[in-house]
C-alpha positions in Angstrom: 8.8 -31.7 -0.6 9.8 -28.2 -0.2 6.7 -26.3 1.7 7.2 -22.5 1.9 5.1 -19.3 1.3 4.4 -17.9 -1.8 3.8 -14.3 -2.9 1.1 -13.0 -5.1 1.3 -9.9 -6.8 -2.0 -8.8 -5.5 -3.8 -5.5 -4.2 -7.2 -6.1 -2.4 -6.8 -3.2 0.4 -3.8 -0.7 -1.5 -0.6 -0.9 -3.5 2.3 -2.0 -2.2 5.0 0.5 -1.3 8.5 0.9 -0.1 11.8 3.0 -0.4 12.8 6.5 -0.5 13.3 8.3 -3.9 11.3 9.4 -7.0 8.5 7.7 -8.2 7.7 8.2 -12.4 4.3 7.0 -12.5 2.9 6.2 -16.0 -1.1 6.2 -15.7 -1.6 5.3 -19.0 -3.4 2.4 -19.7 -1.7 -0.3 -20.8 -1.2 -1.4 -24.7 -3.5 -3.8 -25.8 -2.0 -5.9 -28.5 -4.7 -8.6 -29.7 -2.2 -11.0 -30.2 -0.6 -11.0 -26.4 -1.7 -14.1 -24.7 -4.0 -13.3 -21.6 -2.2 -14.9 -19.3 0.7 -12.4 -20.0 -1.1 -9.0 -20.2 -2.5 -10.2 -17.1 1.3 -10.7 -15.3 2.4 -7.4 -16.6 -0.6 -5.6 -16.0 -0.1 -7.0 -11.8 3.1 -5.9 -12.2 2.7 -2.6 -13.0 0.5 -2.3 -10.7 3.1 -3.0 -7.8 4.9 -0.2 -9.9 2.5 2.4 -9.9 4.0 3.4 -6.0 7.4 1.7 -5.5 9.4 4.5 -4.6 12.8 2.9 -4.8 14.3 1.9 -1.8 17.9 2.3 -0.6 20.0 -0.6 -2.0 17.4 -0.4 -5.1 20.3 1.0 -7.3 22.8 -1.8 -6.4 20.4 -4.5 -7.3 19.8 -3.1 -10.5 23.4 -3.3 -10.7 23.8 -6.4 -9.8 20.9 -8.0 -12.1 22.1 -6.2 -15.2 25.7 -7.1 -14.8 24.8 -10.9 -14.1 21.3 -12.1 -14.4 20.4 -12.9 -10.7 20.2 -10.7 -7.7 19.4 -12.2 -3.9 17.6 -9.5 -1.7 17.7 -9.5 1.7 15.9 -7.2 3.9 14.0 -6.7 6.9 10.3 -8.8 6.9 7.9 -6.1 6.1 10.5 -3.9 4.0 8.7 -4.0 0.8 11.7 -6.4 -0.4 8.9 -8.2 -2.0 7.5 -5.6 -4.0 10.9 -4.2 -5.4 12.2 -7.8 -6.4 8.7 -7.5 -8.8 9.7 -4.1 -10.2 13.3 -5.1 -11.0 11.5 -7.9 -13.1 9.3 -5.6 -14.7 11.7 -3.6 -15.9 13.6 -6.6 -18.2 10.6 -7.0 -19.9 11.1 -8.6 -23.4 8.9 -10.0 -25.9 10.4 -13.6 -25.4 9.7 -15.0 -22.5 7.5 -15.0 -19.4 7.8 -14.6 -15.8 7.4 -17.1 -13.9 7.4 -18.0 -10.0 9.7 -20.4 -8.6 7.3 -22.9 -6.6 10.5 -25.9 -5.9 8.9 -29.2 -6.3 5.4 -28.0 -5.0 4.0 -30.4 -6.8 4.4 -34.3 -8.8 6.2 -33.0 -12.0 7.6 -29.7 -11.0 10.8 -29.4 -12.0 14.0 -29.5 -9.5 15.5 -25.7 -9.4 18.4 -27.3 -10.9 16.6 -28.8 -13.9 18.1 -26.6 -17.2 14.5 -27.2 -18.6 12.8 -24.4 -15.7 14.3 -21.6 -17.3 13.4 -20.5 -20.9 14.8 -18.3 -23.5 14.5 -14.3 -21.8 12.1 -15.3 -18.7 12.2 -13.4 -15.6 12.2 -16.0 -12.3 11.1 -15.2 -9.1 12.0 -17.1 -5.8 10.2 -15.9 -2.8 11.6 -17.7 -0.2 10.9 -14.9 2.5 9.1 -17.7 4.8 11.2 -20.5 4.5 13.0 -22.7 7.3 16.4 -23.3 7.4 16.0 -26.7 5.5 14.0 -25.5 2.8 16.6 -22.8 2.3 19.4 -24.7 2.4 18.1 -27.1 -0.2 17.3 -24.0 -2.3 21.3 -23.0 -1.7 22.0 -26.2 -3.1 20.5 -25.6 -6.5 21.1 -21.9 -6.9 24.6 -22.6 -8.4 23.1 -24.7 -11.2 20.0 -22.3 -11.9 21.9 -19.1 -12.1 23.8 -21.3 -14.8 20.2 -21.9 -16.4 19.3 -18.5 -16.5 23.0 -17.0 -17.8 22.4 -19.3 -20.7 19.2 -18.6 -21.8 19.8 -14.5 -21.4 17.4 -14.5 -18.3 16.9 -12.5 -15.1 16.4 -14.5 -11.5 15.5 -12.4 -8.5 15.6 -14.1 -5.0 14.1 -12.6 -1.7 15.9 -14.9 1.0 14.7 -15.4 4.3 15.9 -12.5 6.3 19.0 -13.7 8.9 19.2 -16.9 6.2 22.8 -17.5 5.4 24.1 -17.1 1.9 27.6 -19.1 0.5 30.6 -17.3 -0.2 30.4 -17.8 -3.4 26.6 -15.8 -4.0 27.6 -13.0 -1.6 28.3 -11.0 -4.3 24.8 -11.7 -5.6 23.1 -10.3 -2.2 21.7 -6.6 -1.7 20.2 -5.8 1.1 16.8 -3.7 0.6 16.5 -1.3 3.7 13.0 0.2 5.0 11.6 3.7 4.0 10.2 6.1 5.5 6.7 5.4 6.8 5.1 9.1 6.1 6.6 8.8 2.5 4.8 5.9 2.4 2.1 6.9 3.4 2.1 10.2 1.5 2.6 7.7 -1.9 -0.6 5.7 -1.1 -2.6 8.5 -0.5 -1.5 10.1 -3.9 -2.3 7.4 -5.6 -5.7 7.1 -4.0 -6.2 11.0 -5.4 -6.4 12.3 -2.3 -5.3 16.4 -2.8 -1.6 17.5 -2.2 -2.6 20.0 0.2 -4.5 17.9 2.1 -1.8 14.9 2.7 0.7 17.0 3.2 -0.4 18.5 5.9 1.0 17.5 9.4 -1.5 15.7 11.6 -1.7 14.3 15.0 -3.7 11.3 13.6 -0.4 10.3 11.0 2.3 10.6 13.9 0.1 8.7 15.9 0.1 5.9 14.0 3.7 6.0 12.6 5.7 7.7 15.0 8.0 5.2 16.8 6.7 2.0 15.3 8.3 0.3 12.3 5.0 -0.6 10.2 5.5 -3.5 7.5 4.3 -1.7 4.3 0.9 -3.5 3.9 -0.3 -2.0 7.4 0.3 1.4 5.7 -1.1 0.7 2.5 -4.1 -0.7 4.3 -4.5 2.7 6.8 -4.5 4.9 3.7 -7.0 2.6 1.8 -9.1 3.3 4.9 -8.2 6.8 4.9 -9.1 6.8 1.1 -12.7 5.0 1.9 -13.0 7.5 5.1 -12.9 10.5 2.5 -15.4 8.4 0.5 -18.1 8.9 2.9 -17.4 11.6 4.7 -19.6 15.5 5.0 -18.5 17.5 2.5 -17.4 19.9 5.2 -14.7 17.6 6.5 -10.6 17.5 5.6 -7.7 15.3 6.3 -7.4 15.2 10.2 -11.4 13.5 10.2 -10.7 11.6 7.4 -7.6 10.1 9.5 -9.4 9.6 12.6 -12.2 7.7 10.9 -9.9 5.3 9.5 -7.7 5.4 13.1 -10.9 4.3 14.7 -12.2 1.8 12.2 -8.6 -0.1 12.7 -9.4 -0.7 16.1 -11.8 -4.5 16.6 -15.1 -3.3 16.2 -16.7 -7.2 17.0 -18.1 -6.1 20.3 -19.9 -2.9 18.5 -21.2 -5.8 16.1 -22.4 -8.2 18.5 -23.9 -5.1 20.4 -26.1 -3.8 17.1 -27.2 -7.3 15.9 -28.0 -7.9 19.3 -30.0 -5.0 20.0 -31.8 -5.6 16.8 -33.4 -9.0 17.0 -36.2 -8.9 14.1 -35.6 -10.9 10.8 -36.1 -8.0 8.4 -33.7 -6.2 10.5 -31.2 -8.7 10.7 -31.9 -9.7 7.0 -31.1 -5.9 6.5 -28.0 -6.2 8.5 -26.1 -8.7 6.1 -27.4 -7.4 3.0 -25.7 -4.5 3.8 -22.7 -5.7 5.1 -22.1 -8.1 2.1 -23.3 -4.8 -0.5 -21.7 -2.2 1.1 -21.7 0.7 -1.1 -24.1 -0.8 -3.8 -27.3 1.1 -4.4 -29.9 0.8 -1.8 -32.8 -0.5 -4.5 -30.2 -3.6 -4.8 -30.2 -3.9 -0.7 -33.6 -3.8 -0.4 -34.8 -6.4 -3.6 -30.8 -8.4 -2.0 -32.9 -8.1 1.7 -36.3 -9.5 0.4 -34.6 -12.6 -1.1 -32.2 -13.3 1.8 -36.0 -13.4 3.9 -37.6 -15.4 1.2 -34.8 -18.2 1.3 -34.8 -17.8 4.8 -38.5 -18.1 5.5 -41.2 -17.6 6.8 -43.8 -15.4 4.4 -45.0 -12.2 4.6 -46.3 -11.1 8.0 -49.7 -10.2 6.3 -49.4 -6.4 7.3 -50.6 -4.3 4.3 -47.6 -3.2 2.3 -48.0 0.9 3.5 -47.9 0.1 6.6 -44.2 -1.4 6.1 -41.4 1.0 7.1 -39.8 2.2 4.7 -36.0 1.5 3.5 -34.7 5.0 4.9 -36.4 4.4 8.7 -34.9 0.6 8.5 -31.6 1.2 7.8 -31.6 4.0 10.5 -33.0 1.3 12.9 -29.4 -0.7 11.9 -27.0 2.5 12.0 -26.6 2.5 8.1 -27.7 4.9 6.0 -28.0 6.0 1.5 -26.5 9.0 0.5 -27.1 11.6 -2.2 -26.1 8.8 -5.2 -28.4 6.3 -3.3 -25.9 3.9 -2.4 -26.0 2.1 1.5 -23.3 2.4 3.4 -23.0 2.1 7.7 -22.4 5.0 9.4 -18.8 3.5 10.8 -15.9 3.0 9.0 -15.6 -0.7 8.6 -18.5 -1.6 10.1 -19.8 -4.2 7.3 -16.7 -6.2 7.9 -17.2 -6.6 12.0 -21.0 -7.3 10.9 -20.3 -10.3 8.3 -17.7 -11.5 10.5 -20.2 -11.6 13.6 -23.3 -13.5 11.6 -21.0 -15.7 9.7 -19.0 -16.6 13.7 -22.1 -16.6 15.5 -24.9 -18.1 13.7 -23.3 -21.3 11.6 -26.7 -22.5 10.6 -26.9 -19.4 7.8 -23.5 -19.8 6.2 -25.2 -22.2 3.5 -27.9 -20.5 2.9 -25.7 -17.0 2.3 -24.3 -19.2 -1.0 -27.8 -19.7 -2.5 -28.7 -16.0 -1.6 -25.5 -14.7 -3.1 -26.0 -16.3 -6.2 -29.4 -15.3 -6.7 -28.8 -11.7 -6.1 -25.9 -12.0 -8.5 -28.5 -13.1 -11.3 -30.5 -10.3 -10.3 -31.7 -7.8 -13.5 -30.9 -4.3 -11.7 -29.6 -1.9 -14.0 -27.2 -1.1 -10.3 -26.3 -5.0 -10.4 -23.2 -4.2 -12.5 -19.9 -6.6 -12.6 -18.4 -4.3 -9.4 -21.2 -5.1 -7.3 -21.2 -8.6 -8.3 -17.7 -9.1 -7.8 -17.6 -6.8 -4.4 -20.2 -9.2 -2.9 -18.2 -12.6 -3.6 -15.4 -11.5 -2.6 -16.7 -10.8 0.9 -18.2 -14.6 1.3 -15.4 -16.3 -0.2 -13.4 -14.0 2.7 -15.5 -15.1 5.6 -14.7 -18.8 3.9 -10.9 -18.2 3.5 -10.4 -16.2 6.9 -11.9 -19.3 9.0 -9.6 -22.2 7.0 -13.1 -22.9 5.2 -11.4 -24.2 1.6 -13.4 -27.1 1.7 -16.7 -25.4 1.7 -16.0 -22.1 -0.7 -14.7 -24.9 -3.2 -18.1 -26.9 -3.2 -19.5 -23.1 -3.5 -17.9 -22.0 -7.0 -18.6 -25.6 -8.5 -22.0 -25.7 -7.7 -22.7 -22.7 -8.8 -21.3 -23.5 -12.1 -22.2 -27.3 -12.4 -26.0 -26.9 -11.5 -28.3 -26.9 -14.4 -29.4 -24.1 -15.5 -26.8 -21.7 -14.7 -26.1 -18.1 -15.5 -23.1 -16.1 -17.2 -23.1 -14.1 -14.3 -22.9 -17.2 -11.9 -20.1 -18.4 -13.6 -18.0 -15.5 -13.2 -19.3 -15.7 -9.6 -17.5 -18.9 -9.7 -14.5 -17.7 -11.1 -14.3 -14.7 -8.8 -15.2 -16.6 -5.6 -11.9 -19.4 -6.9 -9.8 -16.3 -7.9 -9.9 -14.8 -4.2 -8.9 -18.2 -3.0 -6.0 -18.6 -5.9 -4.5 -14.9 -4.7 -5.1 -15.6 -1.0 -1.2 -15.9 0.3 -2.5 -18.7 2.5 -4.5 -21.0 0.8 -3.6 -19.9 -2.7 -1.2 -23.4 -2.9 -3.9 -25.4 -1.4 -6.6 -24.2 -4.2 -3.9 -24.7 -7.1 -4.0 -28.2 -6.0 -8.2 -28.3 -6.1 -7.5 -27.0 -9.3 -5.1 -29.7 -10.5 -7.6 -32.7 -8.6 -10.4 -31.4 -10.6 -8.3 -30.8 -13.9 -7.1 -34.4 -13.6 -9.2 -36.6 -12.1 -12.9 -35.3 -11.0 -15.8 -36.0 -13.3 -16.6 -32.4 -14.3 -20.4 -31.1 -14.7 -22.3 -28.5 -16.2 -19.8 -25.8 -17.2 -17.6 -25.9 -14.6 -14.8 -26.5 -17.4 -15.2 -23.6 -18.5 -14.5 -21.9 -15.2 -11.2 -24.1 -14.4 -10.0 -23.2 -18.0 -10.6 -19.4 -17.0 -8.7 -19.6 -13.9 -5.5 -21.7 -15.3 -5.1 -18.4 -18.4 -6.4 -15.7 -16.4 -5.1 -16.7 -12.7 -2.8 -19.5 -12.7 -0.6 -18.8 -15.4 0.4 -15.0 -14.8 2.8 -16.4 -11.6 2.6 -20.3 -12.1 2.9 -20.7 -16.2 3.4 -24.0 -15.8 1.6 -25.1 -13.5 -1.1 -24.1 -16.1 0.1 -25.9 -18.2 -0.3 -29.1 -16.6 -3.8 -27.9 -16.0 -4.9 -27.3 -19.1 -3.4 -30.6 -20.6 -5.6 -32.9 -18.4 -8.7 -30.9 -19.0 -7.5 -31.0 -23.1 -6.9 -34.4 -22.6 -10.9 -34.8 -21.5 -12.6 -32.8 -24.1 -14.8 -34.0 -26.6 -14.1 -32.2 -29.1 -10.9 -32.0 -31.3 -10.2 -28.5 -31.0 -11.9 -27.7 -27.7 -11.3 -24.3 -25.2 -8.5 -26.3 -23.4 -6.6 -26.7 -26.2 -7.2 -23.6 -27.8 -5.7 -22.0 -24.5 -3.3 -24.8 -24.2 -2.1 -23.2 -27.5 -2.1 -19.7 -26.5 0.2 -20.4 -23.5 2.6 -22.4 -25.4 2.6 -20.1 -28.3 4.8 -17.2 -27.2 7.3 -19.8 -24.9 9.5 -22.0 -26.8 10.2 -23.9 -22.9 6.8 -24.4 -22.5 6.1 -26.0 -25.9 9.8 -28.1 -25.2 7.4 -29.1 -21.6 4.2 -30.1 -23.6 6.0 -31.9 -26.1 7.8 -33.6 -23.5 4.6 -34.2 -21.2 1.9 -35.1 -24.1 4.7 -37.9 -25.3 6.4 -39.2 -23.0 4.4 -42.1 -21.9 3.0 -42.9 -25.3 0.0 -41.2 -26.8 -3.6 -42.4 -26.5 -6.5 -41.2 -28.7 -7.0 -37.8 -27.0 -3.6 -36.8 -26.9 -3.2 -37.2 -30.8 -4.9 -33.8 -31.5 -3.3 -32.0 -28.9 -0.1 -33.5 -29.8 -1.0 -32.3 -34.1 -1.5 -28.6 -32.4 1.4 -28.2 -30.5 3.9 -29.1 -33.3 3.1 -26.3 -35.4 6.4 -26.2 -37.4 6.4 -22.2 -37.5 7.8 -21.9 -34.0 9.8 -24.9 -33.6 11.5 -23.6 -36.9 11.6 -20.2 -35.1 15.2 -19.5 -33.8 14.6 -15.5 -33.9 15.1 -15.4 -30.1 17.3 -17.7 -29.9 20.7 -19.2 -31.1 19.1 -22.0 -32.2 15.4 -23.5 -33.1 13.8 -26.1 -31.0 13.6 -28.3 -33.6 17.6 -28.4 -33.9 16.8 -29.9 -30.1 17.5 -33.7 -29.5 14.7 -34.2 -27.2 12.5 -32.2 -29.2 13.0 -34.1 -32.3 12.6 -37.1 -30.3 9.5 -36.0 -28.8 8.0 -35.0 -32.8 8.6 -38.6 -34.1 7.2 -40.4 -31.3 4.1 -37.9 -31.5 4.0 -38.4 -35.5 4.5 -42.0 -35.2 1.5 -42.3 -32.9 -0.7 -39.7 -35.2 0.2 -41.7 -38.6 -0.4 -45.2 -37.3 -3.7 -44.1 -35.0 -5.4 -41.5 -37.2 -7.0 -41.7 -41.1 -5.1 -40.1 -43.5 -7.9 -37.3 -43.4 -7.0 -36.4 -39.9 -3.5 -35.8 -40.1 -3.0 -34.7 -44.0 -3.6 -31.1 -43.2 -1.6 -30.7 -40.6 1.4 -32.9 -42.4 0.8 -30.6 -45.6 1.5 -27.5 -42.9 4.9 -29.6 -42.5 5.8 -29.8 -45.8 4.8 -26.2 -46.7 7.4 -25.2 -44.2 9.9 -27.5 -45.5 9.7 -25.9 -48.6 9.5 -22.4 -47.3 13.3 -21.1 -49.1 13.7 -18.5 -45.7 13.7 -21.8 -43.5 17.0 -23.7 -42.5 15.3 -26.8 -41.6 13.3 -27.9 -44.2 15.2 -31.7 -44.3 14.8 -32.0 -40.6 10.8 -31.8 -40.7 11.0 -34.2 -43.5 13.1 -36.6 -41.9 10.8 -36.3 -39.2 8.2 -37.4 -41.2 9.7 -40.2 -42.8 11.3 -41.6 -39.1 7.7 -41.4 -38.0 6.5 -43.6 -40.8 8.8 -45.8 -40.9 8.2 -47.0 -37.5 5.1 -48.0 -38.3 5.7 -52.0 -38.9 3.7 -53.8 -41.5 1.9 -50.5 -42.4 5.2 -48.7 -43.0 4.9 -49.5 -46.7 1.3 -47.8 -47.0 2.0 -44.6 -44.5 5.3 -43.8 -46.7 2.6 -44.2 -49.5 0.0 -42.0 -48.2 2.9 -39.3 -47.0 3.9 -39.2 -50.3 0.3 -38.7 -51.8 0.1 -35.8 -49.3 3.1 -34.2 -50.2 1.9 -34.7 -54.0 -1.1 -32.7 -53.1 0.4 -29.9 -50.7 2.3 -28.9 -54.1 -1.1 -27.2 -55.9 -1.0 -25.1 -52.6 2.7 -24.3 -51.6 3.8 -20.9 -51.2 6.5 -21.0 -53.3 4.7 -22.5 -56.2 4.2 -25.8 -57.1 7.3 -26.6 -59.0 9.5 -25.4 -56.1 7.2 -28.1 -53.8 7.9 -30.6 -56.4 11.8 -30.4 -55.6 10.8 -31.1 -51.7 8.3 -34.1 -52.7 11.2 -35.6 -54.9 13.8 -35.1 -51.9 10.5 -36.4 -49.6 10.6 -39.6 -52.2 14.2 -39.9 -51.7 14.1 -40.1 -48.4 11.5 -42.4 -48.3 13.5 -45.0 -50.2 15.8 -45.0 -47.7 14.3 -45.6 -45.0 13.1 -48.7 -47.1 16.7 -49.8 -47.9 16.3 -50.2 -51.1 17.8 -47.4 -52.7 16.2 -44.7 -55.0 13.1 -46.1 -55.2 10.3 -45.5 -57.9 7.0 -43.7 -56.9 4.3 -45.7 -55.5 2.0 -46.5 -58.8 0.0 -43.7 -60.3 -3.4 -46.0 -59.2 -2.1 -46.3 -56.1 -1.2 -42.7 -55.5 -4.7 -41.6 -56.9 -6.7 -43.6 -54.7 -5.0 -41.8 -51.7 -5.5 -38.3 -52.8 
């Protein structure tokens, strides 16, 4: 199995940035078409994102180049060049309305496909293969296969960009594929971020001691500048009005340095409960308004115990004289914020390091303040605080733990809305993480396929397969979403409604599901999923390509197996209205494959053994019926029920063959 990293297209600190050149930023916000799956507005909107400050680098123009004139372009590059973040953009700009993109992940799991499978590339997608972090056998097995998937993707009109691991040796034959994406400027850079963070022209572009200090004779990877100017950005935040640039850079200068001793110092100096109750409410809701730290402070106390000191409530100190005592301070909005830059993060980091006992009670605290009814409890709050637990989780290896978190706080009756996109947040940090995101794809698949799921925690796994897994890892969502389809109790459940939005605009991943929901026979659940998924409108579809999946041996395969199983397991009344969406089509004059469906049809039935003679029957009845309701009329439909009858006889070897009796007919109307 092929272990390497994995890139997310993610921005919890700053955008990423590289390259010299112009920048044509589009701050519009993107169109919302209501018929766009979520999963990929979601991928584009990421995507864009990573656009909004890619300045392009030098050797940008010669990948371009290189990935019009063939499909596939291999960038190599120094490790912190922003290689990543331009092989994104040069996907971003092939978007078309077929296909997806789609991260390469080789064989991270049972039933990923082999790079050289044909079946891992669809009709227009856009493949990414970060392989930036791999060994030298892992990218020598990728070398392997690359010859057989830039055949993939030259067929199906698609675009493949590679980011090889930099010194990694490349065959003779794909040198002509490589680019090599050189570093840019670190002040540009910088200058970018800072723009993008609205920070005034004539205040970034001024020259300042702070700047050359940090850049000047260091190579910095692009994140460690995007991360200085987010802190210059939150330095400008909370600054006096009175102060400019150079503060605002030596704030965030200092706050970059380890502030754990200046932590273990203040929570040390302050040894009281209600100030050290104070302390992590304000780390954890830094920034949120001070009514919501003080009611957030009172609860941590409460679940920490013990009761009120009996002092009469006037005699308390207030909020203002408290948060002095712990170097904090409200401003003019009323919102809480430490006097340091930074400061919350050394202060979580210390409690959650120092005193193990409290990280369980911190999960029931955090989802009671989420539920909290504060007009300043908004979904930015909520979010900001489980984001900063599941990161004190994620930064010490603690998967185990912020995994029983989200599914208790979703499986425990009674739960909340807002506790369930607690869960979803807390699982979505852990999905983007770039080292534990493959490690929670595969909690995600254990609980898809096998766990015994409570409460509504469903729910919160479908969310995260359409709104997380599926923008990079289509299917791997896929698989997802078919076990948990496979497990509901209802025909037409939320996993299989969103099982049929990710299908819908991918004719490869409706080929997959096909494949996967019949290739080992179906059982009763997988006979409605299976009655979804073959929708005949896009497998009669060949608009975006040269030819419709239905004209596909395997596909057709895959169709009578699945309408075998449906017409010898189901009652007539469960199948008729999807067979009468069949025949519809068939009969449709602007479709080329009207005999195919019905040969489908009557293959299916006539598999069906010692029944064979009553399914032809009751396919027939169907068809009788589906003509009061045609599109083209009723007496066009007749003409497809007649070559339906036809067909029929056969399959029955018996030549033209009369209709079944009209009594016989009736009584299966």
């Amino acid at each position: 199995m092929s272990e390497h990293g994995s890139t997310r297209v993610e921005n919890p600190h700053g955008y990423i940035h590289t390259g010299p050149g112009n920048i044509y930023v589009n701050m519009a916000s993107p169109s919302q078409d209501p018929d766009r799956p979520v999963f990929r507005g979601r991928a584009e909107d990421q995507l864009r994102q990573v656009r909004l400050v890619l300045v392009d680098p030098p050797g940008m123009g010669r990948a371009r180049e290189v990935l019009a004139d063939t499909g596939t372009v291999v960038l190599d590059g120094d490790p912190g060049s922003g290689r990543t973040a331009a092989a994104q953009v040069l996907l971003l700009e092939y978007r078309r309305d077929a296909g997806v993109f789609h991260e390469l992940l080789p064989e991270e799991e049972e039933g990923e496909l082999a790079l050289h499978d044909p079946a891992l590339v669809g009709a227009g997608d856009r493949l990414f293969l970060d392989l930036s972090a791999a060994d030298d056998r892992q990218w020598s097995a990728v070398r392997a296969d690359l010859p057989a998937l830039r055949k993939a993707v030259h067929e199906q009109r698609a675009h493949l960009v590679v980011v090889m691991p930099h010194g990694g040796t490349l065959d003779p034959d794909l040198q002509y594929y490589r680019v090599t994406i050189q570093r840019q400027d670190g002040r540009q850079v910088l200058r970018r971020h800072l723009r993008i963070h609205g920070l005034p022209y004539e205040q970034y572009m001024r020259d300042d001691t702070t700047v050359d200090e940090f850049l000047d004779g260091v190579d910095r990877p692009m994140r460690e500048i995007a991360d200085f100017a987010d802190l210059v950005r939150r330095a400008r935040e909370a600054a006096q009005p009175s102060e400019g640039f150079a503060q605002w850079c030596a704030t965030a200068m200092r706050a970059r340095n380890d502030r754990r001793r200046e932590a273990a110092a203040l929570v040390a100096d302050r040894s009281e409960a209600p100030q050290r109750a104070l302390l992590i409410a304000v780390s954890m809701l830094h920034g949120a308004h001070a009514d919501v730290v003080h009611r957030a402070t009172q609860l941590l106390l409460h679940a920490l115990g013990p009761a009120s000191d009996g002092v009469p409530l006037l005699q308390h100190k207030d909020l203002a004289e408290r948060l002095v005592e712990i170097s904090a301070g409200s401003g003019p909005a009323g919102h809480v914020r430490f006097t340091e830059l930074d400061q919350d993060s050394a202060v979580r980091a210390h409690f959650w390091d120092h005193m193990p006992d409290l990280r369980p009670h911190l999960g029931t605290w955090a989802a009671s303040v989420v539920d909290l009814n504060d007009p300043h409890v908004g979904p930015s709050v909520r979010d900001s605080l489980v984001a900063r637990l599941a990161g004190q989780y994620l930064r010490t290896s603690r998967g185990e733990g912020l995994a029983a978190l989200a599914e208790g706080w979703s499986s425990q009756e009674p739960t909340s809305r807002a506790r369930l996109d607690a869960a979803v947040h807390a699982l979505t940090c852990a999905l983007q993480d770039p080292a534990h995101g493959r490690e929670f794809r595969h909690r995600v698949y254990q609980w898809c396929r096998e766990r015994r799921l409570h409460g509504a925690f469903a729910d919160v796994l479908i969310r995260l397969c359409v709104e997380v897994i599926a923008t990079s890892h289509p299917d791997q969502a896929l698989l997802r979403l078919f076990y948990l389809a496979r497990r509901e109790s209802v025909p037409s459940g939320p996993a299989l409604r969103a099982l049929d939005a990710l299908v819908a605009d991918s004719r490869r991943l409706r080929r997959r599901l096909l494949d996967r929901v019949t290739r080992f026979g179906l059982s009763g659940p997988d006979l409605p999923m299976f009655l979804h998924v073959c929708d005949p409108i896009p497998l009669t579809d060949n608009a975006s390509a040269t030819r419709a999946l239905l004209e596909e041996n395997e596909v057709r395969r895959s169709l009578t197996t699945g309408w075998h199983a449906v017409l010898a397991g189901l009652c007539r009344a469960d199948w008729q209205p999807y067979a009468v969406r069949w025949l519809h089509r068939a009969g449709d004059g602007a479709v080329h494959h009207g005999e195919l469906l019905l040969d489908i049809l009557v293959d299916a039935a006539g598999r069906c053994g010692e029944r064979r003679g009553e399914v032809f029957a009751a396919l027939y009845a169907s068809a009788r019926a589906a003509e009061l309701t045609a599109p083209g009329g009723p007496s066009h439909a007749a003409e497809f029920t007649e070559l339906l009858f036809r067909k029929i006889g056969a399959a029955q070897r018996r030549g033209p063959a009369e209709p079944p009796p009209a009594s016989a007919k009736e009584a299966r109307l």
